[in-house]
Legacy VTK file of the C-alpha trace (Angstrom):
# vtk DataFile Version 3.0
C-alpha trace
ASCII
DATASET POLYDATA
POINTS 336 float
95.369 99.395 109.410
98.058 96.866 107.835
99.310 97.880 104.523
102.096 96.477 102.332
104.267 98.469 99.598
104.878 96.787 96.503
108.102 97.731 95.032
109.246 99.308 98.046
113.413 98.761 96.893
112.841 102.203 94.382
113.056 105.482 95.313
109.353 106.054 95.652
108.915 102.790 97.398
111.842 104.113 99.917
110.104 106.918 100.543
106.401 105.400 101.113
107.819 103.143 103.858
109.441 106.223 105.526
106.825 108.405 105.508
104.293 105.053 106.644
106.283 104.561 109.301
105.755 107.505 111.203
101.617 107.235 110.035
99.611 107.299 113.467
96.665 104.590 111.626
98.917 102.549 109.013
101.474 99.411 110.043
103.547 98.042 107.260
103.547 94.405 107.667
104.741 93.789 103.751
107.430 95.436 101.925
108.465 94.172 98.347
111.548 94.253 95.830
111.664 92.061 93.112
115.325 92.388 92.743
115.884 92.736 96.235
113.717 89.659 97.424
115.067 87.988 100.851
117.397 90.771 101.496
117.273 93.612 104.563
115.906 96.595 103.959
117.968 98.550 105.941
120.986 97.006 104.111
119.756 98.216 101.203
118.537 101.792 101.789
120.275 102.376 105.349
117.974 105.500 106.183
115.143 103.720 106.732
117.051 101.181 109.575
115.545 102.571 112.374
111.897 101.442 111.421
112.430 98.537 109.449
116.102 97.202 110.654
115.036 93.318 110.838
112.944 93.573 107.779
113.339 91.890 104.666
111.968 92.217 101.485
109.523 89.839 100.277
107.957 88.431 96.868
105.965 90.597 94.453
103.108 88.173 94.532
99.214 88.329 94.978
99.228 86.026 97.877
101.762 88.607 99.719
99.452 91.515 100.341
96.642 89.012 100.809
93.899 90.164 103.776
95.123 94.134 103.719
93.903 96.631 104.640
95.374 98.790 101.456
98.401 98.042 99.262
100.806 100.956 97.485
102.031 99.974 93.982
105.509 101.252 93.658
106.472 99.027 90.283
107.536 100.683 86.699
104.210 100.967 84.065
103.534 97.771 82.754
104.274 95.849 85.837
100.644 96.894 87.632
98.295 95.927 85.539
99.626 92.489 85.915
99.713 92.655 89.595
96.681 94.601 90.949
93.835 92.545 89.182
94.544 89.858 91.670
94.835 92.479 94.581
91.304 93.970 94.264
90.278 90.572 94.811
91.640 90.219 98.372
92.770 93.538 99.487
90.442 96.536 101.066
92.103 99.820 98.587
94.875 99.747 95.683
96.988 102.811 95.725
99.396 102.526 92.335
101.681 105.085 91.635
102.904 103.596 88.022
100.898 104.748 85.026
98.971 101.617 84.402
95.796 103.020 85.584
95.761 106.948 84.863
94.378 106.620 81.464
91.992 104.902 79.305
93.105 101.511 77.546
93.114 103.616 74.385
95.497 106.205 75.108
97.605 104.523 77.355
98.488 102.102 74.480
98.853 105.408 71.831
101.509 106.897 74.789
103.224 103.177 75.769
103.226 101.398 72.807
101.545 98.074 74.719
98.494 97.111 74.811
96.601 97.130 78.664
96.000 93.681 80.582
93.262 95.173 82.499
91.383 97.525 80.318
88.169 97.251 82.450
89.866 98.718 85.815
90.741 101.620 84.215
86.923 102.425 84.530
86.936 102.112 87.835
90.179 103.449 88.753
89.765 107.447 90.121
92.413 109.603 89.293
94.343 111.056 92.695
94.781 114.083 92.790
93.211 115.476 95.578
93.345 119.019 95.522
90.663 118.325 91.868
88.921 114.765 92.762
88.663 114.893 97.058
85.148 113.736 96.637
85.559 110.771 94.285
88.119 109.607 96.467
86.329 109.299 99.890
85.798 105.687 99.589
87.771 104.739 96.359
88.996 100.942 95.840
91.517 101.755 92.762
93.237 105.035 93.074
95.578 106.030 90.570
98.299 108.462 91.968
99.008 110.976 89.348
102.826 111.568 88.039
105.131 114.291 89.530
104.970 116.700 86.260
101.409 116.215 85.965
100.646 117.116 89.527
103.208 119.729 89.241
101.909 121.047 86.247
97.727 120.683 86.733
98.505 121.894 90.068
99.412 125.607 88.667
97.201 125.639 85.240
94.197 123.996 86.193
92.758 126.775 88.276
92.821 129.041 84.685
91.833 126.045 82.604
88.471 125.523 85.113
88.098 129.624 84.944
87.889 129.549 81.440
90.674 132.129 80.874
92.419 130.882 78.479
92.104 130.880 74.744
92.250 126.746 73.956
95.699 127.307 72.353
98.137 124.647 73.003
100.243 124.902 76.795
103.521 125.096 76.635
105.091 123.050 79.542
108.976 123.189 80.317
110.165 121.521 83.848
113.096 120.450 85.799
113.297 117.299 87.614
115.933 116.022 90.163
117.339 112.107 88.825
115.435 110.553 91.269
112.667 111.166 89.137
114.094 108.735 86.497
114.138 106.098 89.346
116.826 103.539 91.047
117.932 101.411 88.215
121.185 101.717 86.808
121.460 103.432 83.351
124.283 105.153 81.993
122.586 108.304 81.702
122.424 108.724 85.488
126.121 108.146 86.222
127.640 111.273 88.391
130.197 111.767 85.593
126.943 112.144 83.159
124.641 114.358 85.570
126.844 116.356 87.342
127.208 119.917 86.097
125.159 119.454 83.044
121.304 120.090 82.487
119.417 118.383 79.942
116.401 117.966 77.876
114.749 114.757 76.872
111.544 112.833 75.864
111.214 115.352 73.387
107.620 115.670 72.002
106.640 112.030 73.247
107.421 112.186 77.160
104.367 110.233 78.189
103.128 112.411 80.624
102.030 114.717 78.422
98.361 112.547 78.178
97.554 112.765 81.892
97.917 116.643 81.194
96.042 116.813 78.664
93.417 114.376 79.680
93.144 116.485 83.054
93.798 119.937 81.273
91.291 118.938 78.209
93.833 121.036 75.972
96.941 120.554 73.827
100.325 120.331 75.756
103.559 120.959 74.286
105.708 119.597 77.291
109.518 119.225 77.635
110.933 117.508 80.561
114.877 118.136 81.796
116.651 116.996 84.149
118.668 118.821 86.787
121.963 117.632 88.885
120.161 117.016 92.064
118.581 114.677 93.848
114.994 115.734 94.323
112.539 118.386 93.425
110.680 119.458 90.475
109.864 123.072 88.812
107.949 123.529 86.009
107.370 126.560 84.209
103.970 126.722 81.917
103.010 129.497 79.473
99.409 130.235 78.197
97.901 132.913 76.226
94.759 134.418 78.923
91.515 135.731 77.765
90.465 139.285 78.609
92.372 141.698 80.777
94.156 139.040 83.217
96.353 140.653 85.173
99.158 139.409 87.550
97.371 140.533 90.647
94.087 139.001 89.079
96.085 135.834 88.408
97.008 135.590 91.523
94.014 136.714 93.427
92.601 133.372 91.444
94.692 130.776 92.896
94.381 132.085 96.580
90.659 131.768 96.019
91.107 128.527 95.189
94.278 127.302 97.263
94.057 129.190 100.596
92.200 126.645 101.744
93.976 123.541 100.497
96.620 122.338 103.708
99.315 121.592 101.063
99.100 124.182 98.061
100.851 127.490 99.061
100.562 130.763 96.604
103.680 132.759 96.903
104.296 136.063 95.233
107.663 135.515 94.489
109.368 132.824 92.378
108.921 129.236 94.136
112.212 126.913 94.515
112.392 123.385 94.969
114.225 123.715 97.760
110.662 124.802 99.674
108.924 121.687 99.067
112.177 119.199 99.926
111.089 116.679 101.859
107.589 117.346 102.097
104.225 117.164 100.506
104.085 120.635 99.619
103.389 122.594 96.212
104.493 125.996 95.948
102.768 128.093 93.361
102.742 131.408 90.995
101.873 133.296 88.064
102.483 136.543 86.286
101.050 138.032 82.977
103.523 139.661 80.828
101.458 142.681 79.232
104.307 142.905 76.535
104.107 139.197 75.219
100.326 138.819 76.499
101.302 135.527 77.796
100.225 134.061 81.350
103.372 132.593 82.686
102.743 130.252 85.879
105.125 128.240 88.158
105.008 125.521 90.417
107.324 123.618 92.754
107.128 120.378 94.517
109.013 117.620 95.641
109.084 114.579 92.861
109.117 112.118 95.709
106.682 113.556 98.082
103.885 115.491 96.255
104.662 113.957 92.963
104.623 110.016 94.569
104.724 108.761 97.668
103.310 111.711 99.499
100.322 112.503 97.297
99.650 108.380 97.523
99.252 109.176 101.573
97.185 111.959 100.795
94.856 109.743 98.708
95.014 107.055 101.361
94.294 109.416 104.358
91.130 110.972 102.261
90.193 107.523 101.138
89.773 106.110 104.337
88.380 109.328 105.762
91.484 109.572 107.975
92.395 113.805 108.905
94.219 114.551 105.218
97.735 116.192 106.461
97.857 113.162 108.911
101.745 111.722 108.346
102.639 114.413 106.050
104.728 118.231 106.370
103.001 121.082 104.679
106.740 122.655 105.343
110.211 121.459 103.409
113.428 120.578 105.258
115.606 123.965 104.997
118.617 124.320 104.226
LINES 1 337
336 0 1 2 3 4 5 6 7 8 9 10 11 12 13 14 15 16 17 18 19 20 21 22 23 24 25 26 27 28 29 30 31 32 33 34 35 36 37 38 39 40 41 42 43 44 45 46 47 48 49 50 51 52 53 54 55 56 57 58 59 60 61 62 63 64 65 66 67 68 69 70 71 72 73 74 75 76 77 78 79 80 81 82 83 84 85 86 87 88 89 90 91 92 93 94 95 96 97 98 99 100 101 102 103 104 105 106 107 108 109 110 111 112 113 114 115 116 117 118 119 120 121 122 123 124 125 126 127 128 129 130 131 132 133 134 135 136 137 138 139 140 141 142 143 144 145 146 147 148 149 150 151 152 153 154 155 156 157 158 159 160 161 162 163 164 165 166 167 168 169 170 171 172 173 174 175 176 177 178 179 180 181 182 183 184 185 186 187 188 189 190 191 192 193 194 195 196 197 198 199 200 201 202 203 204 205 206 207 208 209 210 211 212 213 214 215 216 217 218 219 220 221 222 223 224 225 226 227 228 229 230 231 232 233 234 235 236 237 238 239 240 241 242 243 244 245 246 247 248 249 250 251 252 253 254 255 256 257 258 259 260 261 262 263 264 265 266 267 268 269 270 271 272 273 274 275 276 277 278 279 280 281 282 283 284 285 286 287 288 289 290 291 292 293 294 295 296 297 298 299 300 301 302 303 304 305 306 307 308 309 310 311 312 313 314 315 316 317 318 319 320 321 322 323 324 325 326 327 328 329 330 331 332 333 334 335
């Protein structure tokens, strides 16, 4: 099938063509970079020169991706909706990984300040993440791929959300993300100078993820997002108060029952690291109840760039097209 990558100069653009390159059923015949337009992609991001070494990057437009077979959208919120209108009209399946098309009109405007260009595809759009909406996406034309905390986060606290054990109260979300997460532009908060040996919080209260948890979680979320000095991987660490007698060994027991089946969700006893899931599209995951505090504590881990973009966008695309779903993806991290 001949796909094209729309913003494919970014980090999760980079990684999308790596990963499509070594894809048994999908050729990338377009690649994109608005601010890279007419120059080589390996010159640009020289890891990826041995499958796209004569490539350049072309134009963001329509008429690019015209006669696909599927298009990923790899562009900062805002930019989709003004792009992917026009690709449903000529192109087979829409994968975007921006935010444009996660959440209704109404909320995304409450969390993004703007108002949307294409309220009536958010409708139709179905929300990608697999391991919670496989069957909605077996023949899908708009899938929106969900953000890395989200996934991250859903991933470990939806399982006791759908079991009803918890008591409604409001989720308290802290994770770590590696600066990749905040993407390739330049900004003076990402210098080395500014990142290195420091850990920080920010989007305090407001980050905007916090709707597509609670619009997936159907609960309050009090999430903080920080960022870590390294390049990529993502922990988060989410606290709920459990009905009943939950127990760690009954928390547990719950997400093999639901995961041990599920090719790229692995339940580990002991803490998970980031480190695990580099390089893959794997999500570690845990949980313990504290019988002092009463509190459920559960963790996850997952690579921001490969479960938390470009690899759950595959993932989509392989279900989608009802292609094997681990096909062109590691269940296993790189190590060390």
């Amino acid at each position: 099938m001949r796909v094209g990558v729309a913003g494919a100069s970014g980090y999760g653009g980079a990684e999308l063509l790596r990963l499509l390159h070594a894809h048994p059923s999908f050729e990338v015949v377009v690649a994109t970079g608005q601010r890279n337009e007419g120059s080589l992609i390996a010159e640009h991001t020289p890891s990826l020169t041995g499958g796209y070494g004569e490539s350049a990057y072309g134009p963001t437009l329509p008429a690019s991706f015209e006669g696909l077979d599927a298009v990923f959208v790899a562009l900062p919120h805002g930019a989709s909706q003004e792009l992917v209108p026009e690709l449903m009209q000529s192109t087979t399946k829409v994968f975007d990984l921006g935010a444009d098309f996660r959440l209704s009109p109404d909320v995304y405007e409450q969390w993004y300040g703007d108002a949307h260009l294409a309220p009536s595809l958010c409708a139709t759009a179905i929300y990608g993440l697999v391991e919670r909406n496989r069957a909605a996406l077996v023949g899908a034309q708009l899938i929106a791929v969900p953000g890395c905390y989200p996934t991250a986060t859903i991933l470990g606290v939806g399982p006791f959300v759908d079991a009803g054990l918890l008591t409604g109260e409001t989720i308290i979300v802290d994770a770590a993300s590696g600066v990749s997460g905040a993407g390739r532009a330049i900004k003076d908060s990402l210098h080395f100078s500014e990142v290195d040996e420091s850990f920080s919080a920010y989007g305090l209260l407001d980050h905007r993820h916090t709707a597509e948890m609670e619009m997936t979680l159907e609960t309050q979320v009090l999430f903080t997002p920080h960022l870590v000095p390294m390049v990529r991987g993502m922990l988060v660490t989410a606290y709920a108060k459990p009905k009943g007698q939950l127990t760690t060994q009954t928390a547990l027991d719950l997400l093999h029952e639901v995961y041990d089946d599920e090719p790229f969700v692995h339940v580990v006893s002991a803490p998970p690291t980031t480190k695990a899931a580099s390089g893959s599209n794997a999500a570690f995951v845990t949980a313990r109840v504290d019988p002092r505090t009463g509190f459920l504590l559960i963790l996850s881990a997952i690579d921001n760039l490969g479960k938390g973009a470009a690899g759950q966008a595959i993932q989509c695309a392989n279900v989608s097209f009802g292609i094997e779903e681990t096909t062109g993806l590691s269940t296993m991290g790189v190590y060390p």
